[in-house]
C-alpha angles and dihedrals in degrees: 000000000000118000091262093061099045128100115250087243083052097066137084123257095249088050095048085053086050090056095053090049074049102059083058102229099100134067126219088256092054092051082048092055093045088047097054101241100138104336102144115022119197096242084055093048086051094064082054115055136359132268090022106190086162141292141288133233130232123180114257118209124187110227119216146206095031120160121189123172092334095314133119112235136184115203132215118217123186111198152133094207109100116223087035108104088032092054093047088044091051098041085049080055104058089030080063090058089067100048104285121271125307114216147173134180119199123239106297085247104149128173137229130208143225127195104213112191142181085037104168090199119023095186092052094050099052078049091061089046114067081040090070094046103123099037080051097050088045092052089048091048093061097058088079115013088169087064093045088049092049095053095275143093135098115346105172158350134217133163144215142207115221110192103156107077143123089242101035141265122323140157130260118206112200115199114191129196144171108242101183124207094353119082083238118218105129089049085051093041088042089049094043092058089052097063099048100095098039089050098052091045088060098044099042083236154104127261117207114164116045109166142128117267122235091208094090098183094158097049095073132172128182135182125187126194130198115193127184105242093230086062082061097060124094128139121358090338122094119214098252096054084053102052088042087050091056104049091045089062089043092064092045082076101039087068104023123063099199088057101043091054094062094037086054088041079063087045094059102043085077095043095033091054102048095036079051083057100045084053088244120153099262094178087072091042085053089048105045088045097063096039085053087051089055101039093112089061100261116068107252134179106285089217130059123209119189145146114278113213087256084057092244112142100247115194131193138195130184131166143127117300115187099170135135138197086208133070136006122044085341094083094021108061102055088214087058089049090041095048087048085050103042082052095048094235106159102159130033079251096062094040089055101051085058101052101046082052098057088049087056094046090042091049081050090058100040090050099049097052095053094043089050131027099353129268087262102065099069097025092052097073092051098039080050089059098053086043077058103054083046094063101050104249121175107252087238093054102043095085096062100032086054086047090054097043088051095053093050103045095231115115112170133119096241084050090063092046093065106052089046091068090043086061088043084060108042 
């Protein structure tokens, strides 16, 4: 087989490097960054974070077959857990049967709280308030003119009364703004400070916590699938029990949290691994994902799978997506601008209708595996090979020690060791 013929998974990984200097969107020094040679150096590491002693190295796999609005995307993941690239790659594959993903992000608006205390009337002082609107929003402005004269800037201010607490009642300010292309957090954070004094001033008390939520309920993005049902068959499964399987398990973790937590983890192995490549905070992503999926007051699935009246299995995935393509470790680390560039994201909007994409891809494949053959059984030649390695097994001999370990059903170190001193004395 010649390299054109060849499957992107069939390649090595310097060809597969030679096909994305092929596609013509990536330098040298772009393929450099994505390679890992030298990507991050540890003088640029020491501008990031405190106490650098050097970096630290996660396996980057290229998704294919993704389809988003009509246009062709490869994915970076950046990820330990084995299956994962190749199940988002495959599902990409049969979701493109059905026309691609369709997917939409909302404005990048995020808020922004206060924490106003020692408030003598709480009704008097949300009074003064909104009252106070505009100079608010026109203090808050100031904090970042570059953002105002780019489109963004403070958009609006609501309050809320919290009445409920272990230490008494007090008053939240939310302050939202739309934060363009960068996830947002230090213009919110910036703004936030500015307002302090002239908030207190206006309630009479005193403001403590001023921070960005996590909770981005306002930067939304959503992607929805249709896929024929005979694209769903293989094996001894038709494409109709597939698609009814996996809505069934779909709807285990609707109504059941322990099982939604582990049905949303599959979700974000997907979002977590490409928002890890683009250099994104994926610890707030984490964080305002599973707040979202509780925001009804039980945790519930993220994401919903049902028949459409065609009988195509549709899927849907919504959830909050505070990501940029701007500041911070984006342009920093070159993997992170090289990965923005080889998907063609060009805004926080783009970026984030990818992203949400690859976690509903990466839910299908999760849940068909489970509704059909098991999670194991493609999970198991991959995990074999990582046992493998473990083990220290020479790279000419892992492909038939894995072979041997699959066949058998036992994949454990100690198992390839022994098999390796079988071989020794034969």
């Amino acid at each position: 087989m010649n390299k054109e013929q060849k499957k992107f998974y069939q390649l090595t990984v310097p060809e597969r490097l030679a096909q994305l200097k092929d596609d013509g969107s990536l330098s040298d020094a772009d393929l450099k960054a994505l390679s890992g040679s030298p990507g991050l150096t540890t003088e640029q590491a020491d501008h990031m974070i405190e106490n650098v002693v050097g970096t630290y190295a996660l396996p980057m796999g290229i998704a294919q077959h993704f389809l988003i609005n009509g246009r062709d995307v490869q994915v970076p993941m950046v990820i330990e857990e084995p299956s994962v690239v190749a199940a988002a790659s495959f599902m990409a594959r049969l979701i493109r049967s059905g026309g691609g993903f369709s997917a939409s992000a909302t404005a990048p608006e995020m808020v922004g709280q206060i924490q106003i205390l020692d408030v003598d009337d709480l009704d008097q002082a949300i009074h003064a308030l909104e009252e106070a609107t505009p100079e608010l929003l026109e203090k808050a402005a100031q904090a970042d003119p570059l953002l105002v004269k780019l489109g963004g800037g403070p958009r609006d201010i609501t309050l809320r009364k919290i009445e409920d607490s272990p230490i008494g009642a007090f008053l939240v300010l939310h302050l939202v703004m739309d934060v363009r292309d960068a996830m947002g957090a230090n213009a919110i954070n910036t703004a936030l400070e500015r307002l302090t004094l002239l908030v207190e001033s206006i309630t009479g008390g005193r403001a403590l916590l001023r921070i960005l939520t996590n909770l981005a309920d306002r930067r939304l993005a959503r992607a929805e699938c249709s896929i024929p049902a005979e694209a769903l068959a293989f094996g001894e499964y038709s494409g109709e029990m597939v698609r009814d399987r996996i809505i069934e398990a779909w709807a285990f973790a609707a109504v059941d949290p322990y099982r939604a937590a582990t049905h949303n983890k599959g979700i974000m192995n997907g979002v977590d691994a490409v928002v890890l490549a683009t250099g994104n905070d994926w610890r707030a992503v984490e964080a305002g994902a599973h707040a979202y999926a509780a925001r009804s007051g039980k945790y519930t699935s993220l994401s919903t799978w049902s028949k459409g009246d065609n009988g195509d299995l549709v899927g849907e995935l919504e959830m909050p997506m505070a990501v940029g393509t701007v500041g911070g470790a984006t342009r920093v680390h070159p993997a992170a601008a090289a990965v923005l560039k080889l998907m063609g994201a060009k805004t926080a909007v783009d970026l984030a209708e990818i992203i949400i994409s690859v976690g509903l891809a990466q839910n299908l494949g999760a849940l068909r595996a489970l509704a059909t053959e098991g999670i194991q059984r493609g999970h198991m030649s991959l995990h074999a090979r990582q046992v493998a390695v473990a083990a220290g097994v020479p790279q000419e001999r892992i492909h038939p020690i894995v072979e041997q370990m699959v066949k058998e059903g036992n994949i454990h170190v100690d198992r390839a060791m022994e098999i390796m001193e079988e071989w020794r004395t034969r």
